[in-house]
C-alpha positions in Angstrom: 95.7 94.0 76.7 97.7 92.7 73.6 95.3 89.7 72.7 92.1 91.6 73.5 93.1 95.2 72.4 91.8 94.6 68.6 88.5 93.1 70.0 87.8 96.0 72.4 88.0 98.3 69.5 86.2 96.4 66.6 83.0 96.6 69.0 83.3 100.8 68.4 81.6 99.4 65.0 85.0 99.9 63.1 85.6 98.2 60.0 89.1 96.0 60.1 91.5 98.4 58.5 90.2 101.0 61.0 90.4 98.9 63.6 94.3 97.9 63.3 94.9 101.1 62.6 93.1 102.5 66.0 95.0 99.2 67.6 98.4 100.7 67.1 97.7 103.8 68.6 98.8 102.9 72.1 101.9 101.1 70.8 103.4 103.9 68.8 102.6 106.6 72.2 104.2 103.1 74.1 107.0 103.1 72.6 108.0 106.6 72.4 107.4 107.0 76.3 109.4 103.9 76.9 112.5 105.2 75.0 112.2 108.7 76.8 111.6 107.3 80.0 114.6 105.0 79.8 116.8 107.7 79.1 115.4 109.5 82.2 116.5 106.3 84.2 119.5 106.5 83.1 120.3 110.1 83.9 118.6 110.1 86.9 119.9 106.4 88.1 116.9 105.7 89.7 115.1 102.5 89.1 112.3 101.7 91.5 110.0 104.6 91.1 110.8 104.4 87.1 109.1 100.7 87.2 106.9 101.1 89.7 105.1 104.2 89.1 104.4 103.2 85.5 102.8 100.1 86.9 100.5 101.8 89.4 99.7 104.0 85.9 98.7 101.6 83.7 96.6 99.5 87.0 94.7 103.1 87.3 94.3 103.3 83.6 93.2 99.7 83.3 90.7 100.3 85.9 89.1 103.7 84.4 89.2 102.0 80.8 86.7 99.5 82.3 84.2 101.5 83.2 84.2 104.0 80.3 81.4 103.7 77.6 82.8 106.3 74.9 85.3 105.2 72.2 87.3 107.7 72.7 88.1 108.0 76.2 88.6 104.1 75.9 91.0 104.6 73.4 92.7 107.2 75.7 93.0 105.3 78.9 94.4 102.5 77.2 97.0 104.7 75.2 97.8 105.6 79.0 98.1 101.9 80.0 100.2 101.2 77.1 102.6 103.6 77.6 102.5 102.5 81.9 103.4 99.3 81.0 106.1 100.0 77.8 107.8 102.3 80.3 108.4 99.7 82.2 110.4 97.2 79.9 113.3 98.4 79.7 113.6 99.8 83.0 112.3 96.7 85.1 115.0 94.4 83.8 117.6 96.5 86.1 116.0 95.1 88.8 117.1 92.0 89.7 120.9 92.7 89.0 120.5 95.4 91.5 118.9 93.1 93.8 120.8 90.2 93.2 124.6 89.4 92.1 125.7 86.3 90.0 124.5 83.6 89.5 121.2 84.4 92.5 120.5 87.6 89.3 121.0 84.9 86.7 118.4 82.5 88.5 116.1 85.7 89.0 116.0 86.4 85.8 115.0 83.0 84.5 112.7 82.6 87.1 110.8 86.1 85.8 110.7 84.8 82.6 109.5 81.2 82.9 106.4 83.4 85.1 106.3 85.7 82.7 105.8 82.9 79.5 103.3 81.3 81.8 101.4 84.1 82.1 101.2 85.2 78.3 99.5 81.1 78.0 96.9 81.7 80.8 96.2 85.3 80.9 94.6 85.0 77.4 92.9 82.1 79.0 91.8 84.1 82.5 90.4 87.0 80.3 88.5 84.9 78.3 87.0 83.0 81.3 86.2 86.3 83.1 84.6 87.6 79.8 82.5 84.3 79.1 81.3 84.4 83.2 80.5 88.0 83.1 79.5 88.6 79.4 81.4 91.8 79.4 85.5 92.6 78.5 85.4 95.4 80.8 85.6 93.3 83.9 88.5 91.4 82.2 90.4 94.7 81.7 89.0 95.5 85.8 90.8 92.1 86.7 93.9 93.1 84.3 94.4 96.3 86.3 94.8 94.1 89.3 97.7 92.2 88.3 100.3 95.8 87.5 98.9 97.2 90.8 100.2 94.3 92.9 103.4 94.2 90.9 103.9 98.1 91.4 103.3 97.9 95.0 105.6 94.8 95.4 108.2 97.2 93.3 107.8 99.8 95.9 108.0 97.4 98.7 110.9 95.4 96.9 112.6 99.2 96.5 116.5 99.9 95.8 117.7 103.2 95.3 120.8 102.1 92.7 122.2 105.5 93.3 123.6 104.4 96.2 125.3 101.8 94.1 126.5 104.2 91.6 127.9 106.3 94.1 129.6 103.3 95.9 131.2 102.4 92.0 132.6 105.9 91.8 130.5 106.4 89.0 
C-alpha cells in the first residue's frame, strides 16, 4: 500500500499537492490508532488478538477497497487498512520473545526481518506484475489483502496468551 498509495489516488483526477496531501490521510488515522492501541496492549497484556485482529482488518479492508469505484469510500477503506496494519507494529514485535527465549527470539527476530526486507523488494515488484497482467491496481490491492489475512490467521493459530506469563512473573 505504501508504494502504490499516491498512484491509487492521483487517478481520483487530483492534482499533486492534493494528492500527497489525500496520501497522508491514512498515515496520520495510522498512527494515532497504533499509539492507542499499544497502550491497550499494554494494560490489557494481551498480544495475539492485538496483532491479529488488526491484520484480519486491514485483509477485509484491502479486499473492499478493491472493489470500490468512489473516491471516497476508497480513501476510507484504506484509512481502515492503514490503521489494521499500523496497529500492528508495535504490538507484533512482542511476539516472538513471547514465543521464543534467547538466543531461538534473537534468531526469530532476524529471520522476520530478513523476510520482511525481502518482501518490501518484491512486493513492489508482485503489484506491479499483477497490475501490468490485469490492467487494473484493484486486483493488486485484492492480492495485497491476501498476504495480512494469512498472517492474521497464522497469529491466531500461532496464539499465546502472555497473561499467563505475567501472572507467572508476579507482575
Amino acid at each position: 500500500m505504501q508504494f502504490w498509495l499516491p498512484q491509487i489516488v492521483k487517478a481520483f483526477g487530483l492534482t499533486n499537492a492534493q494528492t500527497g496531501f489525500v496520501t497522508a490521510i491514512p498515515y496520520l488515522f495510522g498512527t494515532i490508532a497504533m499509539v492507542l492501541w499499544a497502550r491497550h496492549s499494554d494494560a490489557s497484556r494481551e498480544r495475539v488478538m492485538h496483532v491479529g485482529a488488526p491484520l484480519l482488518l486491514t485483509a477485509v479492508a484491502l479486499g473492499i477497497s478493491s472493489s470500490l469505484t468512489d473516491p471516497t469510500l476508497t480513501m476510507v477503506a484504506l484509512t481502515v487498512a492503514a490503521i489494521g496494519v499500523f496497529c500492528c507494529f508495535g504490538v507484533f514485535w512482542t511476539l516472538p520473545t513471547a514465543w521464543l527465549s534467547g538466543t531461538a527470539a534473537a534468531g526469530a527476530i532476524a529471520l522476520i526481518n530478513s523476510i520482511g526486507n525481502l518482501a518490501g523488494f518484491g512486493g513492489p515488484y508482485l503489484i506491479g506484475w499483477v497490475k501490468e497482467a490485469t490492467g487494473q491496481t484493484s486486483t493488486g490491492l485484492l492480492v495485497l489483502a491476501v498476504l495480512p489475512l494469512i498472517a492474521g490467521i497464522l497469529v491466531f493459530v500461532g496464539g499465546h496468551d502472555s497473561k499467563h506469563e505475567f501472572a507467572e512473573q508476579g507482575r
